[in-house]
KELO-203316 format. One record per residue (C-alpha): z, x, y. Coordinates in steps of 0.02 Angstrom, whole numbers, padded with zeros to 5 digits, always signed. Example, Ala and Ser with C-alpha at 12.3 -4.5 7.8 and 13.67 -1.06 7.14 Angstrom:
+00390+00615-00225 +00357+00684-00053 
END
This chain:
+07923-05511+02378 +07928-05490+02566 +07844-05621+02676 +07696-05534+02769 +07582-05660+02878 +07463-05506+02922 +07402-05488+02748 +07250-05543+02696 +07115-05510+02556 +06930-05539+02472 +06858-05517+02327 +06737-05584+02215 +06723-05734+02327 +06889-05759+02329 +07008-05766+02489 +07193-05752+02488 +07280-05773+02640 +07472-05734+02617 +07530-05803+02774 +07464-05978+02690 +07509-05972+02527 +07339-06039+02467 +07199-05946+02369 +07017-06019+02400 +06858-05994+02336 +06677-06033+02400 +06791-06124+02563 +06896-06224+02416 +07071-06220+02381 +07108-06179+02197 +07240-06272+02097 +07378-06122+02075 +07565-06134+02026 +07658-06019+02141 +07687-05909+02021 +07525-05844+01978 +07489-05837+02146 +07634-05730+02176 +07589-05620+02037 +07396-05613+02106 +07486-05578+02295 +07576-05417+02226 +07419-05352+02110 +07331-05357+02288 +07493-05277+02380 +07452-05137+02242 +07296-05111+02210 +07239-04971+02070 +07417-04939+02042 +07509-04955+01845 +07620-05099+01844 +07769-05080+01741 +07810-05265+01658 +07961-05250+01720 +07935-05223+01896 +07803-05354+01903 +07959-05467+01830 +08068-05420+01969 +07938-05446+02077 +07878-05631+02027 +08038-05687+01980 +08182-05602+02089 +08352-05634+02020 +08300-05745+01884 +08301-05661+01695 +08132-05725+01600 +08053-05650+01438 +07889-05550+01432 +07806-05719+01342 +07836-05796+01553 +07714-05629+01628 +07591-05649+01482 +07582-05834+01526 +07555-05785+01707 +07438-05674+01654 +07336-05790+01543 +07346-05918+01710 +07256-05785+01832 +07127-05717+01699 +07073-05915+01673 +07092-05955+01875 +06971-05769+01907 +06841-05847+01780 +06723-05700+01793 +06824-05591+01891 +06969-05599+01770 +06925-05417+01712 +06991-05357+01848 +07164-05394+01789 +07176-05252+01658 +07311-05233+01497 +07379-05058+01493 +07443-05057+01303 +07638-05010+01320 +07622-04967+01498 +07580-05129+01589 +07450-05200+01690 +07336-05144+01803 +07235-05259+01943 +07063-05149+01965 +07021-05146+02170 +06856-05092+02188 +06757-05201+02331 +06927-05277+02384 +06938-05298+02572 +07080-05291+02663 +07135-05350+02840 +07262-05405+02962 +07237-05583+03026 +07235-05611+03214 +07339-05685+03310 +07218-05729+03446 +07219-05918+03510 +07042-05941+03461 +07064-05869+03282 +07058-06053+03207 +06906-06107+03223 +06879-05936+03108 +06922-06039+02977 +06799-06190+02909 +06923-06309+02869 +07055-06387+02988 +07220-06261+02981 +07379-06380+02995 +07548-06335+03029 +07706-06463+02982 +07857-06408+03089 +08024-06447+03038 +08071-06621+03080 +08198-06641+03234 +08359-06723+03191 +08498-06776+03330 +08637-06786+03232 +08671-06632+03138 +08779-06729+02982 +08621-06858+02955 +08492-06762+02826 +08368-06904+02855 +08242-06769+02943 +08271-06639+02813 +08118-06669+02696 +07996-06765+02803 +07906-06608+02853 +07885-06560+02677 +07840-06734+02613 +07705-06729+02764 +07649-06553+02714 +07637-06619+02536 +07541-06753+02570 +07409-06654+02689 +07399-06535+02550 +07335-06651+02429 +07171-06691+02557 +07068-06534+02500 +06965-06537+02648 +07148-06479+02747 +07224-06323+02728 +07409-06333+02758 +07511-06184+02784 +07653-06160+02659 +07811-06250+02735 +07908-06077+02666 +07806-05976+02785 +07817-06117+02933 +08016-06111+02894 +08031-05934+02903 +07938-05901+03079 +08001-06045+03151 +08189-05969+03100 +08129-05829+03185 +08152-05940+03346 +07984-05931+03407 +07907-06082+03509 +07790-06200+03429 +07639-06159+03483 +07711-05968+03472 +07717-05993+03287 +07528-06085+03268 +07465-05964+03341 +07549-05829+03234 +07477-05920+03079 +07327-05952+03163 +07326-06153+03147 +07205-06253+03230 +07334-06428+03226 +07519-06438+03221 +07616-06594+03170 +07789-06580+03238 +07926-06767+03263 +08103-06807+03251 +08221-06928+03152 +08352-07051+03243 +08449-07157+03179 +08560-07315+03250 +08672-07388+03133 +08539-07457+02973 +08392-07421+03090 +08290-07252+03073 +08148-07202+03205 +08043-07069+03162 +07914-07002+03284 +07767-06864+03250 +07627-06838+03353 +07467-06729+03315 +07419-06573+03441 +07279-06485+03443 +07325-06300+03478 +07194-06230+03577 +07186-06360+03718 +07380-06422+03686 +07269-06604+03682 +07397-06723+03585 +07279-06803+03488 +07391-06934+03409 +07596-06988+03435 +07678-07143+03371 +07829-07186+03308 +07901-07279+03149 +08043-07396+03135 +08112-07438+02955 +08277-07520+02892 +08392-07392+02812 +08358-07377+02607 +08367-07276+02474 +08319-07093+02536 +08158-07046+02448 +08085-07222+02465 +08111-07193+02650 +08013-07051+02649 +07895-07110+02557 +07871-07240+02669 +07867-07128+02817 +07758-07009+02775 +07631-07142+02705 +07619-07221+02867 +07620-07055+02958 +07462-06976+02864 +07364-07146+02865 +07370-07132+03063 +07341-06965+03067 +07225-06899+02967 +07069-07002+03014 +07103-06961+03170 +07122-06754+03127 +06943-06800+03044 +06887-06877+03209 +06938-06744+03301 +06847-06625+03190 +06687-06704+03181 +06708-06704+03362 +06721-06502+03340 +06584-06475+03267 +06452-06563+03382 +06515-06457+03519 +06454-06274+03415 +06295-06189+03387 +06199-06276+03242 +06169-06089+03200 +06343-06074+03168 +06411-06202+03063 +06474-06167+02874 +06482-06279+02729 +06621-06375+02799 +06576-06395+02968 +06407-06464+02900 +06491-06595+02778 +06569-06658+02926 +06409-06664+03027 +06335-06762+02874 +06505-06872+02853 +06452-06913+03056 +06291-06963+03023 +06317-07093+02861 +06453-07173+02975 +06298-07235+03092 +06236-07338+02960 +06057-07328+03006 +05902-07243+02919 +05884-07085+03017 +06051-07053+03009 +06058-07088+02839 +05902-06963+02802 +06004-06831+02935 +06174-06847+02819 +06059-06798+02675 +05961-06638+02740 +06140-06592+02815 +06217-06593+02642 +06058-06517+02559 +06096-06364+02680 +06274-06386+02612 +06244-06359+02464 +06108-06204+02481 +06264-06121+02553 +06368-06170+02413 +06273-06247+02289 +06453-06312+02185 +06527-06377+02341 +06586-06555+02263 +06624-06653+02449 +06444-06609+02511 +06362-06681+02344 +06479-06821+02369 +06421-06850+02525 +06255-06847+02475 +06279-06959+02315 +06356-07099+02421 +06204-07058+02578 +06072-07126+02446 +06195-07286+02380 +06180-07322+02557 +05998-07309+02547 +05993-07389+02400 +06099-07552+02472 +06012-07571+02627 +05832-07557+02562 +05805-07375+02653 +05721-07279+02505 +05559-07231+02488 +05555-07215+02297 +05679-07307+02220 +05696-07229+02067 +05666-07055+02109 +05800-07075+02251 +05939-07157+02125 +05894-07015+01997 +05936-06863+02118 +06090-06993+02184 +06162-06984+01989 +06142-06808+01969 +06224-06760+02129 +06354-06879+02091 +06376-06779+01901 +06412-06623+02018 +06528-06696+02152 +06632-06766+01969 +06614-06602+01890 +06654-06498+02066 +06794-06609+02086 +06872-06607+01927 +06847-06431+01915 +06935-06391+02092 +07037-06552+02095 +06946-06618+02271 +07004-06792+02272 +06872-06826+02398 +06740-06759+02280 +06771-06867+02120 +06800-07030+02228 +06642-07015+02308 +06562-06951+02149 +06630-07069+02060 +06589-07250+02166 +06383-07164+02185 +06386-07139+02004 +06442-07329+01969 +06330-07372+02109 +06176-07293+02066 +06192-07268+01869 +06303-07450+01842 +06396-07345+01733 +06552-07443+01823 +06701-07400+01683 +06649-07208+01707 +06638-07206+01888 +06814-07297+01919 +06895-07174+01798 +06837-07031+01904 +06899-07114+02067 +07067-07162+01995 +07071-06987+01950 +07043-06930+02123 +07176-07061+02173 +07295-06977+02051 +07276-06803+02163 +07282-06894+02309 +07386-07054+02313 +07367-07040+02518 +07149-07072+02532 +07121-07224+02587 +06945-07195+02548 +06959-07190+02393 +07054-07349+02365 +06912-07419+02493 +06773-07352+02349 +06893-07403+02200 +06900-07592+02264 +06725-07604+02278 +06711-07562+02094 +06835-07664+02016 +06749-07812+02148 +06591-07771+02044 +06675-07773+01875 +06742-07953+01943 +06918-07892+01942 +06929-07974+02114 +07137-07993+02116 +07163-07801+02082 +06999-07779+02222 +07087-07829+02368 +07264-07753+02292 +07164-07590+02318 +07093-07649+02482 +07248-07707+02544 +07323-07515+02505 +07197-07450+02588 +07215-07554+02745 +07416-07514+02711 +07374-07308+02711 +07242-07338+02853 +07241-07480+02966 +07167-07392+03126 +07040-07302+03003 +06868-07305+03090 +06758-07372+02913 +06870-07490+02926 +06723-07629+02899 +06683-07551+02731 +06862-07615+02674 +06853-07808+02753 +06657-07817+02697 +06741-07764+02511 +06883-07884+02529 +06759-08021+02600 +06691-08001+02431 +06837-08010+02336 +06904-08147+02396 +06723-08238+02388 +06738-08179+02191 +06931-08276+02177 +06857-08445+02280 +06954-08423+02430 +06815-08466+02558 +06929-08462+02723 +06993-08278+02685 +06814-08231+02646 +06768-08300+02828 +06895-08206+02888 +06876-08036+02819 +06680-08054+02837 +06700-08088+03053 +06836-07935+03062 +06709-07832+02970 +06575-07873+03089 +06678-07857+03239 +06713-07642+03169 +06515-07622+03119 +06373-07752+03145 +06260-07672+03057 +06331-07663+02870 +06221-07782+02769 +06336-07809+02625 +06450-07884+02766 +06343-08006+02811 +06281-08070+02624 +06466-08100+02602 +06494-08202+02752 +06338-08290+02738 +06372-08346+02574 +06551-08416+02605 +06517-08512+02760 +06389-08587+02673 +06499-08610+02489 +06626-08692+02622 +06486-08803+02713 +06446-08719+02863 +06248-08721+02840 +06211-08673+03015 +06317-08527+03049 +06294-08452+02880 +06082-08478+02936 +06142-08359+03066 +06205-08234+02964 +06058-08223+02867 +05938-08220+02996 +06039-08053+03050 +06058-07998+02890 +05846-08006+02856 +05829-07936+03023 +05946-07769+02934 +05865-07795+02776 +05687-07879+02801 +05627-07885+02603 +05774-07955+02534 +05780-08118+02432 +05888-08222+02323 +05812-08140+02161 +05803-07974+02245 +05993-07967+02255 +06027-08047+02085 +05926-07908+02001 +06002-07757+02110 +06183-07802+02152 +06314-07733+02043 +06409-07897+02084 +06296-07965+01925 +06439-07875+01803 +06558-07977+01885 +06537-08155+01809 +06521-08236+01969 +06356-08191+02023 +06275-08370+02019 +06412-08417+02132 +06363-08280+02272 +06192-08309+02230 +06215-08504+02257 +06296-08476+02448 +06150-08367+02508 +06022-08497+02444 +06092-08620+02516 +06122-08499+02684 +05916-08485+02687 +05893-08343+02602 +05719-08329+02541 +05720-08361+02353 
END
């Protein structure tokens, strides 16, 4: 099948853009082997025409002899994939198939510079990876590896590194070829190596402005191949993405409120729980109930929403406690479901840590973040939300493991505090007062405002003797938090599955917190 970047069609709610690769749904990208969507891709190409089996065969599978049972497959795969829409895709007993095309549109996507922000999530482009020395394949996968690994964020929608090869054969500039696919960020670095040293260096533009939003480079000894990229491409997406998010949130304050889709709004609500107060917290929630009015199965904006009223929940912000957890759960249910459903990594981890959070149903919720972990090995935020669960389980050792990968994946990220209040935590669980201290201060120093930071801290300077600093704490903390107490805490925190809640409870009493 020839490689067209102009086509593109929708139907039924469903957008396929060819020069992508990627079929999405309600602003989703649907879990499709590249078959099916190659099959779907010519259906479209021909709409209301007969399709012989065997030209369908030549035309999914080009030089490659497969039996009729591989199309019927295929077949099966679309019709499940269309749900509703799969009787479109008709059976034509001993003549073939037939893809019905009534209310399909059809159009040509534009190539002009300010086509991205047409789309509602950010459009990334992985260029092929320089290399100076033509014998050394070092540089040959990276760009895939880093496509790969964007791909798996579903909030990111990568063009196809086939379709980024073939233009950029075509010896077009960069920003030539972004703007051809209509990408709002391209990734682009090179691979050098000197002697068992490799340096690889990528940087992040924005395409529009030509703003490089983010360039370092990485030095690593020489090893096995894949491990190397591996390595390189983990440390490459855990700078970059948060600061693509950044950069998007950023977006989306500068346009209309008028304007903004389901995406753009998540990200607007993402903004607002990252202030950590209570009007922001009660802005992230009408943003995501607007969310979801557009797209009422959108899994990241009940995620969002889920983990909004944990928040409240934590820092004593809810008006009716039990009314506020209930809605918390079932949102949580739909961001699992959503997630699942679409495989949104994003979706089930945040799903899945409000759900332990609000419902203590802490074996259920962990299984739905390592699921999401499973999708994407590369979110650091869901490692973040994993650690905090085992912490309450009092699995404190494989807590900060899961911290500590986070951190790994995202040490500039900018919830960083979430992580170091988490490991604070852990390492208050395990006895070790002095890391506790530690990780408690460098949380403080990213957010002062995060109670749970401070009930950690407080209680380990005062477990390791230091009375008048952990006083301190707590007077900041009650200052955040002005109801709680001793028993307060013991009845609400999910820390009391973990075995060593007298021990956390001891340190705050003895920090002056009121009983």
């Amino acid at each position: 099948m020839e490689f067209d970047p102009s086509r593109h069609w929708e139907f039924d709610g469903f957008v396929l853009d060819q020069h992508v690769g990627q079929l999405q749904r309600a602003g989703q990208n649907l879990q499709i082997r590249p078959k099916a969507l190659a099959l779907l891709t010519y259906f479209l190409s021909n709409p209301g025409r007969v399709l012989d089996k065997s030209i369908l065969m030549d035309a999914v599978w080009p030089e490659v002899t497969v039996s009729d049972d591989s199309l019927t497959q295929c077949v099966s795969e679309l019709r499940r994939l269309l749900g509703p829409s799969a009787s479109r895709v008709r059976t034509l007993p001993r003549r073939g198939y037939l893809f019905v095309s009534d209310g399909v549109e059809t159009s040509e996507t534009t190539t002009d510079t300010a086509a991205p922000d047409a789309v509602a999530r950010p459009s990334v482009l992985v260029l092929p990876f320089v290399t100076y020395d033509p014998a050394d394949r070092i540089a040959d996968g990276l760009a895939e590896e880093i496509s790969a690994g964007l791909g798996r964020f579903r909030q990111i929608f990568v063009v196809a590194h086939d379709s980024a090869r073939a233009l950029c054969d075509a010896q077009l500039d960069d920003f030539a070829v972004a703007r051809t696919l209509s990408v709002r960020y391209v990734v682009s670095g090179s691979a050098r190596r000197s002697g068992a040293r490799l340096r690889v260096t990528a940087r992040l533009v924005e395409v529009n402005s030509g703003t490089e939003l983010w360039g370092d480079h990485f030095d690593s000894v020489d090893t096995e191949i894949f491990t190397l990229h591996d390595q390189v491409t983990q440390n490459i997406l855990g700078a970059m993405v948060p600061r693509m998010e950044t950069a998007e949130i950023s977006r989306v304050c500068r346009k209309p409120p008028e304007s903004l889709e389901a995406y753009d709004i998540c990200l607007a609500a993402h903004a607002a729980i990252r202030r950590m107060t209570p009007d922001g917290n009660r802005l992230a929630l009408a943003l995501a109930d607007q969310a979801l009015a557009l797209e009422p199965d959108y899994g990241l904006a009940a995620g969002l929403a889920a983990w909004a009223y944990t928040l409240r929940v934590a820092h004593g912000w809810y008006e009716d406690f039990g009314a506020e957890a209930r809605r918390g759960i079932e949102l949580a249910h739909l961001a699992i479901t959503s997630g699942a459903r679409a495989g949104d990594a994003a979706a089930l981890a945040t799903g899945g840590y409000a759900l332990a959070f609000l419902d203590g149903s802490l074996e259920e919720g962990l299984a739905a973040i390592e699921e999401g972990i499973r999708i994407n090995p590369g979110d650091a935020r869901a490692y973040v939300f994993a650690g905090w669960v085992l912490g309450y389980l009092g699995r404190a050792t494989e807590a900060i493991s899961m911290f500590q990968t986070a951190l790994k994946l995202s040490p500039r990220d900018p919830e960083l505090f979430r992580l170091q209040a988490g490991m604070a935590f852990g390492h208050l669980l395990n006895g070790d007062m002095s890391s506790a201290i530690a990780a408690g201060r460098a949380a403080l120093q990213h957010h002062p405002d995060f109670s749970p930071t401070h009930r950690a801290l407080a209680a380990a300077l005062a477990l390791s003797g230091r009375t008048e600093e952990a006083k301190r704490v707590v007077a900041e903390l009650l200052r955040l938090v002005p109801n709680l107490t001793v028993s307060k805490f013991g009845e609400q925190s999910l820390f009391r599955y973990s075995g060593q809640m007298d021990r956390i409870l001891e340190g705050l009493r003895q920090a002056g917190l009121p009983p």
